[in-house]
C-alpha positions as CSV (number, residue, x, y, z in Angstrom):
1,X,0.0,0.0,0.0
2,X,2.8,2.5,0.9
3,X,4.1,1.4,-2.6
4,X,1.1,2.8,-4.3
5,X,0.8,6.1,-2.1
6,X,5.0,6.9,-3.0
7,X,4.2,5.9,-6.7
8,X,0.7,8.1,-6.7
9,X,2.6,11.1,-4.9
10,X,5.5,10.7,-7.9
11,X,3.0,11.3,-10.4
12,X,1.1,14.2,-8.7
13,X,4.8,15.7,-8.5
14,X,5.4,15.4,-11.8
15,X,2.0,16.4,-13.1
16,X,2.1,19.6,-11.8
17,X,5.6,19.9,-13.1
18,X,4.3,19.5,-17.1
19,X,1.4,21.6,-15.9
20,X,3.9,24.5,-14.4
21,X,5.5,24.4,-17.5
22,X,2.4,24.3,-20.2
23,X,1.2,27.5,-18.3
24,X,4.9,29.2,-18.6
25,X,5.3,28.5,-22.4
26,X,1.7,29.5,-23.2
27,X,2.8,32.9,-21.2
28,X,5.9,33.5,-23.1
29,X,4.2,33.1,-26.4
30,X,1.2,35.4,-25.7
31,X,3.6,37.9,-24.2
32,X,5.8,37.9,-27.8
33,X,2.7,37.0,-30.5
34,X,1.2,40.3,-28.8
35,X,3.4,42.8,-30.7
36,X,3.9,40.2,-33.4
37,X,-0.1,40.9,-34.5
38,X,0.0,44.5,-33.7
39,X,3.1,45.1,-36.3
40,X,1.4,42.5,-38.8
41,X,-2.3,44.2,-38.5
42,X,0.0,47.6,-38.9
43,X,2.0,46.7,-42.2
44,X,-1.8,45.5,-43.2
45,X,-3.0,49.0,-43.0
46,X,0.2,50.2,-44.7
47,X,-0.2,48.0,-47.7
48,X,-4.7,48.1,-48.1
49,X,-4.5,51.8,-47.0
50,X,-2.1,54.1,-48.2
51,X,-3.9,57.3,-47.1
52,X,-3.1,55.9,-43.0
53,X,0.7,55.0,-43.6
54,X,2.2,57.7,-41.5
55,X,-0.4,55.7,-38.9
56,X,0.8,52.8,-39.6
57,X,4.3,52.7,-39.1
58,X,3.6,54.7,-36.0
59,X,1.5,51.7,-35.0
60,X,4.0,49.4,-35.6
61,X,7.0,51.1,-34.0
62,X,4.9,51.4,-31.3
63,X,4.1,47.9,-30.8
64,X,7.5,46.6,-31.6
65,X,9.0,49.0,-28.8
66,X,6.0,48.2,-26.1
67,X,7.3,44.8,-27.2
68,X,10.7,45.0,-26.6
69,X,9.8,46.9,-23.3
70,X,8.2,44.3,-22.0
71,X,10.1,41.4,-22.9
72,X,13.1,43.5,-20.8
73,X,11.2,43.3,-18.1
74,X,8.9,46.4,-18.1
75,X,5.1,46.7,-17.2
């Protein structure tokens, strides 16, 4: 019985191991697919909408910085 209980408490340890790290990557990639869609949605605008591309490229500089700001650790 004590078997069973070591061997049940070894897979509870590493379950929430795989989960701690499932919710880590899916963190990290919203964090940098974030200003990856803001950039993308921005050089969008530049190509469909010439009239906005002065917008545009301040959209994307915008979102790559605030990217980059992040990722070093700013809020």
């Amino acid at each position: 019985m004590e078997f069973l209980l070591r061997l049940w408490d070894e897979a509870d340890d590493w379950t929430g191991a795989f989960r701690h790290l499932a919710r880590a990557t899916l963190s990290e990639l919203s964090a940098f697919t974030a200003p990856l869609a803001a950039a993308a949605s921005a050089a969008g605008v530049w190509l469909l909408l010439p009239q906005y591309r002065l917008t545009a490229a301040l959209l994307g500089c915008t979102a790559t910085l605030w990217g980059v700001y992040r990722g070093a650790g700013g809020t």
